[in-house]
N, C-alpha and C positions, 0 to 999 in steps of 0.2 A: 546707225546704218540707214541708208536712204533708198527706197524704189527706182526702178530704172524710171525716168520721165520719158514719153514720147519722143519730144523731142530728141536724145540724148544723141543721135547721129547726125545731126543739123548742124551748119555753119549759121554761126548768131554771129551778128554784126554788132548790136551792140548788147550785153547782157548789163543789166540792173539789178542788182542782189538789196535786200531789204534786210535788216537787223537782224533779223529769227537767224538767217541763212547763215549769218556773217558770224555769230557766236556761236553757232553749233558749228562752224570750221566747212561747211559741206562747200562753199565753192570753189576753195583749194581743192579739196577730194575730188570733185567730181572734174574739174579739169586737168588735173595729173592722172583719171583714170580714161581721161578722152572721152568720157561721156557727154562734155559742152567743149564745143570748140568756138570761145570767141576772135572775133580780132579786138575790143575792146574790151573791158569792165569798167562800166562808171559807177563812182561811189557816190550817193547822193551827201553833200554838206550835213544834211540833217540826220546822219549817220554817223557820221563822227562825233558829231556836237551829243548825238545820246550818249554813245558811247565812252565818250570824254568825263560826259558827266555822271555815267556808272562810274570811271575810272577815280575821280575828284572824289565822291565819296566811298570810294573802297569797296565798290560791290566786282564782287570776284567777276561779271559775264564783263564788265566794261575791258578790264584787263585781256576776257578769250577775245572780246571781239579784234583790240586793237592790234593782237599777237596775230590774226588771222590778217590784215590789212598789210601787216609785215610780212607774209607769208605769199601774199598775192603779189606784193610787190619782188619778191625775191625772181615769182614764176616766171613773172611779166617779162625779163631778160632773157628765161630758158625756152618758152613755148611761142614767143613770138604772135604777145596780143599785148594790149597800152592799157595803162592803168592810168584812170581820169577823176577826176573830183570835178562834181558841177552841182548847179542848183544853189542858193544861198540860204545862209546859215539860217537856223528857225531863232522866233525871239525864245525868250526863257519860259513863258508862258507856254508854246508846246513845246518845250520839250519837259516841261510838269505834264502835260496832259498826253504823256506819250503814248500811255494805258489807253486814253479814248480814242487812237487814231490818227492823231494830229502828223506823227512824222511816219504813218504809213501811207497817208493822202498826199504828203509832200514827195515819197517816192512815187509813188504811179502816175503822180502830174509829171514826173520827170520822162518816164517811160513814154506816158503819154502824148508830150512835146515832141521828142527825139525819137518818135518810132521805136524803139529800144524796147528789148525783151525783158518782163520782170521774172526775180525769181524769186520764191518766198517758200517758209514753211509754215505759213500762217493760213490757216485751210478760209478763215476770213477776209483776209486781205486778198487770196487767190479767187474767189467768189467774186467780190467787189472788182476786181481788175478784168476779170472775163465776160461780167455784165458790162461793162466800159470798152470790150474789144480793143482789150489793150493786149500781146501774147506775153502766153504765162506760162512758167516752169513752176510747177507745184513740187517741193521735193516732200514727200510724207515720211515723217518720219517711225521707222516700223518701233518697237517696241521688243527688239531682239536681243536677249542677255551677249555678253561676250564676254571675255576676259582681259583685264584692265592690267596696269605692269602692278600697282597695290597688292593686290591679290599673291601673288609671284612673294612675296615677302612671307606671307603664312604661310606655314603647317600645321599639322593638328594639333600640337601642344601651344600654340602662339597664342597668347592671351592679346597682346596689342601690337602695333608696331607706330615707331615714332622716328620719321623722318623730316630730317630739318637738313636748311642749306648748310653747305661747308663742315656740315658732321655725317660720319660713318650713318649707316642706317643700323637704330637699335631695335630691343623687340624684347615684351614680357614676355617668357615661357612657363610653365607648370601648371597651376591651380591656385584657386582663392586660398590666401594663406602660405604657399608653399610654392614658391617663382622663384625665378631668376633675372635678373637684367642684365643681356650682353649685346655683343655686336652678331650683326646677322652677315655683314659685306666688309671687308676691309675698302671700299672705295668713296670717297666723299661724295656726295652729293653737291651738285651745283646748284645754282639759283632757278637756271632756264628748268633744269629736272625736275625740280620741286613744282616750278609754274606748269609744265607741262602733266604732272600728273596730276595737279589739282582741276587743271583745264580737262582733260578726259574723265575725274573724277562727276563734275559736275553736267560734262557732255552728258553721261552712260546715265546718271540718276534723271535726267529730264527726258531718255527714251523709255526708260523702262519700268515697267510696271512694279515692281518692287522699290522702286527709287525716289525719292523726297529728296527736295534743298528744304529743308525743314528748317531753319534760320537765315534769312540772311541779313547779313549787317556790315557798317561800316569798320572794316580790318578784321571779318571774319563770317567764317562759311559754317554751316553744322550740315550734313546731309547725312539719309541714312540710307543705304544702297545693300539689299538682299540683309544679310545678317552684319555688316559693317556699318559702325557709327564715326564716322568722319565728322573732325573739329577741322577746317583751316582757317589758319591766321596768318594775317600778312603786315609787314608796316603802312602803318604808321603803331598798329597795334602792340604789334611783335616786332623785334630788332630785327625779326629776317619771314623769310617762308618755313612756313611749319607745318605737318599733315600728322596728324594722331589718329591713329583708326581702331578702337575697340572691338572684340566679337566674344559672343559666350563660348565658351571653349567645351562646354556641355548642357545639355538639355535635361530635365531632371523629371520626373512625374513627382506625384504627391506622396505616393507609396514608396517613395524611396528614400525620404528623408526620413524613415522609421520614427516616426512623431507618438507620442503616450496617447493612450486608449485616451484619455483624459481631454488632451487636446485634438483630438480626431470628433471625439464627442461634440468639443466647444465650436468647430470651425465649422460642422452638420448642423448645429441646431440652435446655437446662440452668436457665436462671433460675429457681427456686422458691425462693427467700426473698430478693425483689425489696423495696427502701425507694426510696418515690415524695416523694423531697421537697420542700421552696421554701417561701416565703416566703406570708404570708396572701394570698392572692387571684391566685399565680401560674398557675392552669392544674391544680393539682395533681390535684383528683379529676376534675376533666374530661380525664385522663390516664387515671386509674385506670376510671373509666368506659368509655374504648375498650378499655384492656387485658381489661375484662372482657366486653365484648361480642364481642372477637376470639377469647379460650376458649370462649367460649358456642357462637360459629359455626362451631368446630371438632369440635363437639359432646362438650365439653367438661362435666361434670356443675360448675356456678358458683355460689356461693354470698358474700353480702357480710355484713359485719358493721359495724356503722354507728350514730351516734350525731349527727344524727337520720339518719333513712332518707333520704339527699337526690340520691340516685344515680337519673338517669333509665336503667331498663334494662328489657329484653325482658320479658318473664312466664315465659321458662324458667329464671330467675335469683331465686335465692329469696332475698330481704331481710333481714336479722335483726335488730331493735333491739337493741344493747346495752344500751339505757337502762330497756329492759324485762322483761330478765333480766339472771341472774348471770353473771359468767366462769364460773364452773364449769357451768353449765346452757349456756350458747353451747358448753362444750366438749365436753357429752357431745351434743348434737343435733351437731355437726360430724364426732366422730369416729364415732360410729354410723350417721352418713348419708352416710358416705366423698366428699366432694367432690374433684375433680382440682385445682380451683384455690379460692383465697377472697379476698376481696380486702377488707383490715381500714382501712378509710375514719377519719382522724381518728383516732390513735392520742394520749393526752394524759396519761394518768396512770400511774404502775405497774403496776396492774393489766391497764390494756391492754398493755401491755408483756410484762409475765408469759405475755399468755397467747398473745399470737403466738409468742414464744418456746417456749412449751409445744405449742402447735399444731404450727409448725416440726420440732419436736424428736422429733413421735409421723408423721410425713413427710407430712403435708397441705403442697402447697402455696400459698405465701402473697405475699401483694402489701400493705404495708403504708404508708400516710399519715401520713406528720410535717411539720409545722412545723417548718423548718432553714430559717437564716442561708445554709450554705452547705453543700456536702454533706459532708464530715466532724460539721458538728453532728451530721447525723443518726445519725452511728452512736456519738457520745459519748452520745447520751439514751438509751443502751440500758449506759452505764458506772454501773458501782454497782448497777444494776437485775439484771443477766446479766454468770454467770463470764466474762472476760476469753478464755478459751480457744475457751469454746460461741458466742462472737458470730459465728467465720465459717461455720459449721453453720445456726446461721440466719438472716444475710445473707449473700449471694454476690454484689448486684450493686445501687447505689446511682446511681438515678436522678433529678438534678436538673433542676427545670423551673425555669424562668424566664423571666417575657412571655408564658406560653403556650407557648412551645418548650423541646422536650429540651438541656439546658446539658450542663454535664458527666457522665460516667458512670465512676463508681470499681468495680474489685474486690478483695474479699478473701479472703485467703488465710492457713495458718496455716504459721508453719516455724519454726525452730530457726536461728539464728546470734546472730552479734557485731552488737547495735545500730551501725545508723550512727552515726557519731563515739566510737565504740568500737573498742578496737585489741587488747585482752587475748583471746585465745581461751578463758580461763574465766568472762569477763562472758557466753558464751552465752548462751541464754534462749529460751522461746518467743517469737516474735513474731506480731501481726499483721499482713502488710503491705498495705496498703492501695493499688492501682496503679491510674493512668489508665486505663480501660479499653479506648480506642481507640487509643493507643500500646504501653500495655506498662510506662511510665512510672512510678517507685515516687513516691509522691507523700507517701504519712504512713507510722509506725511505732509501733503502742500497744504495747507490754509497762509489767511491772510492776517499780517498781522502788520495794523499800523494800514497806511498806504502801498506795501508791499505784500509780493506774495511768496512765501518761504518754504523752500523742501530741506525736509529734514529727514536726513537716512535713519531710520530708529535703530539701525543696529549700532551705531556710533553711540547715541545713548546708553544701551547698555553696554557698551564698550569702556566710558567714561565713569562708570560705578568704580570707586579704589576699594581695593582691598580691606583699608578699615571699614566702610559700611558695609561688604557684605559679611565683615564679622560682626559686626553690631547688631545688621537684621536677625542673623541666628542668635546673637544673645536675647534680644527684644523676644523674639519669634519662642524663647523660652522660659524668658518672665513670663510670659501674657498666658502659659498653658495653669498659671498659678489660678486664673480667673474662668477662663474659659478650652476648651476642648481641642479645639484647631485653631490655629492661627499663622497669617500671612502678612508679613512683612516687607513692606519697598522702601527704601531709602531713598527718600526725594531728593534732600539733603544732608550734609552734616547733625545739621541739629532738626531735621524732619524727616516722620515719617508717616509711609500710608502702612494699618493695621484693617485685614480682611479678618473676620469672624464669621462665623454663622451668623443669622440671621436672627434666630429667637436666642441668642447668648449677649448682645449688643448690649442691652439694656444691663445685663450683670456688669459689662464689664466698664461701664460707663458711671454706674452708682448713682444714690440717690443725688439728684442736682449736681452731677458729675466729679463729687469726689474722689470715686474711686480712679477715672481716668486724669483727675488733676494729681494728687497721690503719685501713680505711675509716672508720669512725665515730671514732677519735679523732682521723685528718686534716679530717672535713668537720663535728665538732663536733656530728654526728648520731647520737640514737639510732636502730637498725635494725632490722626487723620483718621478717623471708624470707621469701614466700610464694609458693606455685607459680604459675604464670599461668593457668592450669586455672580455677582457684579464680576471679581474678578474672574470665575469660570468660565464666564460667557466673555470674558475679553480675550481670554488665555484661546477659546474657540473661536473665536471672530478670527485674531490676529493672527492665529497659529503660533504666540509664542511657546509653546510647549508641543513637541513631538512625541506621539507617543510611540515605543517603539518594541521588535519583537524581543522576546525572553525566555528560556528554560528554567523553571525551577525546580529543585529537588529539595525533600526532607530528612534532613539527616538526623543521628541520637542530638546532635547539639546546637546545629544551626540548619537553616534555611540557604539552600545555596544556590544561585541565580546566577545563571551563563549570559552572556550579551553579544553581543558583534564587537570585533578589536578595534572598529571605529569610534569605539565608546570608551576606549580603556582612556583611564585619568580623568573622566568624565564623573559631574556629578550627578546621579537619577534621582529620582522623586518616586515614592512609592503610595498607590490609593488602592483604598479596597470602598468597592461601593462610592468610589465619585469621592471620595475622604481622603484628604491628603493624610498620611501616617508617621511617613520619615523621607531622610534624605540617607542617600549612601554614596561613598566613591566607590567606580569602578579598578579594580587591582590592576598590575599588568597582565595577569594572564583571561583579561574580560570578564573577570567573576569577582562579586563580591557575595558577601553572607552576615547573614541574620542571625544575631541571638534567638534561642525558645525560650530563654528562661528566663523572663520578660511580657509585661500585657502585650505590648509593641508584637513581638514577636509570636506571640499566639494567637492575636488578630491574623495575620500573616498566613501563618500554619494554615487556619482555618481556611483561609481563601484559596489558599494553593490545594488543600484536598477538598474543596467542593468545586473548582476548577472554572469558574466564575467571580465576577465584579474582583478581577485585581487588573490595577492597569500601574504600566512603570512609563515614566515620560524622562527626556532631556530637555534640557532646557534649552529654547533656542534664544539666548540671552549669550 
């Protein structure tokens, strides 16, 4: 929307419009509202030739201008003024340099020649033409919301709407997770419609203070206008005109994603290099958006990096196009303006990559958006990008959404051992391990092996145990109590295994000069691997393969009887008194099993249940 000009009750003789005017449509407006009454409009040559040459490369304003030239010509019959082209054409050189001036100088020498009134929205070129006493129509353009025909398409359940030429106009409705896709119109849209709303789309984003063309490119537009994110694409791109326009269909706080004490703890006091991921339209930045309004409120110095700016937040949280600068320029405003948190929205190509990484790395903390299947993709789209070693430096905690709600939450960490399903203690290595975060649960394992680097889901592993080894482990696991007191059995392979002992029993069970463990292995046809039990407990805790989990027990005249959760029924437990492994038990269907007393086994047991201390029952999470 445009101010009244002075002038606007004056008979012009000859009006000059300049490019600005001519793409934002205002000098059809303003003479169908009688506010200019020409008897001519001259177009200068060097106006078309830009224009032309927006059109040639597909930049959406070359198209409003030419449609607006059609528009004048149509008036030019009804209102009784002459539509002129004069001036000749500029070389190719300005109209490259059209940014410095080149074809604003070529209109007001036109004005200037021909007496002829300029009109411009360029508050520069209106400057420049009135130190020249040349007269000028300054239209300013105000910065007034209004409402666009786009709009008209939502209501409040509308997640998107997708209008394309020669098709119905369709539209997401419901929720992350849980939509629909139908028709909104039974009427096809036409070609001019589609042009027509892209033209107002991009008009209303360049007055208004909410509005970005946040990309533009040849055979497509990105703009973000108030809480809508417009993609348009045109041919040569697309077979036809297309308009996609996204909007969060809800605002969420932090406290509403009902998040574990656990990770509330993590996200206060340690998470800074947080990946927020899921699938296209899960919830994701409508996550990242609370996370970043909850820094903010803490008074938190907040800063986003974004492509396009589509994040609804406060005004004490400062926006940054990526699409408008370099990484390298996003990274020296970042680290010279030392933000507490930043929150990198839409992360897509290496260089985003690079530079969260690099931001990570100089200790800014960071909250980044990906596009993952599931949450280990997300920390494979950081493999080949970032050394293998620096990934958990800068991720520490990977948060997937889905439906709108927080799914799973992985963390990592960096250590040195024997890869699962490795038994050689010189195959060591860095590892990354990658753990459930709300269990403790080792879930994946990336190291490098060879010139490659390999994730390996550990629970597949113990997936791939058959059935003969883990009957062999318990037979092993029962010869070996002939030597020593407890014992732990993994089946590497077929014909290998690892043997956990105590620590001061190793040597018995080893024998002088190792006969008695050569003995063992050529009666059970096993090879045999010694390892302290130490070792295994602190793995069993690192990794969290074993859960330990709650139980009732009771004393009965004959057994020991032990209630469980029905989540456990058909499950096998593992029983310790005092950190001692003792026995194994299946769970019955009715969640209980029981114990012999009349038995050592079972009157260790006894004893720990009535002094009501050091017994712990685990599953396995194998």
């Amino acid at each position: 929307m445009a101010k009244p000009s002075k002038e606007k009750s004056e008979k012009i003789e000859k009006l000059i419009p300049d490019t600005s005017v001519i793409i934002e449509g205002m000098v059809s407006r303003k003479i169908k509202s009688g506010e200019v009454k020409p008897s001519s409009v001259v177009i200068h040559e060097a106006v078309i030739a830009e224009l032309e040459h927006q059109a040639n490369t597909n930049r959406t304003i070359g198209f409003l201008g030419l449609d607006e030239i059609k528009r004048l010509k149509e008036l030019s019959t009804g209102m009784g003024f002459t539509l002129e082209f004069a001036g000749l054409r500029p070389h190719a050189s300005e109209i490259r340099h059209a940014r410095l001036g080149e074809i604003d100088a070529l209109i007001r020498q036109l004005a200037f020649e021909t007496d002829g009134t300029l009109m411009t929205a360029d508050k520069v070129q209106s400057e420049v033409a009135t130190a020249k006493n040349i007269p000028t129509i300054f239209v300013e353009i105000e910065q007034m919301q209004h409402a666009i025909r786009l709009e008209s398409y939502f209501d409040s359940a509308t997640m998107s709407v997708h209008l394309r030429e020669n098709v119905v106009p369709m539209a997401k409705k419901g929720m992350p997770g849980s939509w629909s896709f139908s028709e909104i119109s039974d009427k096809l849209l036409s070609r001019e419609e589609v042009k027509e709303m892209s033209r107002e789309i991009i008009e209303e984003a360049g007055v208004r203070k909410d509005g970005f063309v946040e990309i533009e490119r040849p055979g497509s537009t990105i703009v973000q206008l108030g809480p809508y994110r417009i993609v348009i694409t045109r041919p040569p791109l697309s077979d036809g005109w297309e308009i996609t326009a996204v909007r969060p269909v809800k605002k969420l706080s932090l406290g509403e994603y009902s998040l574990s004490e656990k990770l509330k703890k993590r996200i206060e006091e340690q998470a800074e290099g947080i990946l927020i991921a899921g699938a296209p339209g899960m919830g994701k930045s409508t996550f990242a958006q609370a996370l970043a309004e909850h820094y903010a409120a803490q008074d938190k110095v907040v800063k986003t990096v974004e492509a396009p700016r589509d994040l609804m937040l406060p005004d004490n949280v400062t926006q940054y196009a990526i699409s408008h600068g370099s990484p390298q320029e996003i990274h020296d405003i970042l680290l010279l303006s030392r933000p507490d948190y930043t929150v990198f929205d839409e992360m897509r190509n290496t260089a985003d990559f690079q530079l969260f990484a690099d931001l990570r790395l100089a200790g800014i903390g960071l909250a980044g958006v990906v596009h993952a299947k599931n949450p280990i993709d997300a920390i494979q789209r950081f493999d080949g990008r970032i050394e293998l070693g620096v990934i958990p430096k800068i991720i520490d905690t990977v948060i997937f959404i889905k439906n709108g709600f927080v799914g799973k939450i992985l963390s990592l960490n960096m250590t040195v051992k024997v890869p699962e399903g490795m038994t050689e203690a010189d195959l060591a290595r860095p590892v990354v391990v990658v753990n459930d975060f709300e269990t403790g649960k080792l879930e994946y394992e990336l190291y490098s092996y060879g010139e490659e680097t390999v994730v390996i889901p550990v629970s597949s592993l113990a997936r791939s145990k058959s059935p003969i080894q883990k009957f062999a482990a318990t037979a092993i696991e029962d010869k070996l109590r002939e030597y020593v007191s407890n014992a732990r059995v993994e089946m590497a392979s077929d014909s290998k295994c690892v043997v956990y002992v105590p620590e001061n029993e190793i040597a018995r069970l080893i024998g002088r000069e190792g006969k008695n463990i050569a003995a063992i292995e050529e009666r059970l046809g096993v090879g045999i691997d010694v390892q302290p039990l130490s070792a295994k407990r602190a793995a069993a805790a690192g990794n969290g393969e074993e859960n330990k989990i709650a139980f009732d027990a009771k004393i009965g005249k004959k057994h020991i009887v032990f209630s469980v959760d029905r989540i456990f029924i058909n499950k096998n437990v593992k029983i310790y008194v005092d950190d001692d492994y003792v026995m194994t038990a299946n769970v019955g269907k009715d969640a209980v099993f029981k114990i012999s007393r009349k038995n050592k086994i079972g009157n260790i047991i006894s004893d720990a249940v009535s002094s009501g201390s050091g017994l712990k029952v685990t599953v396995s999470g194998q």
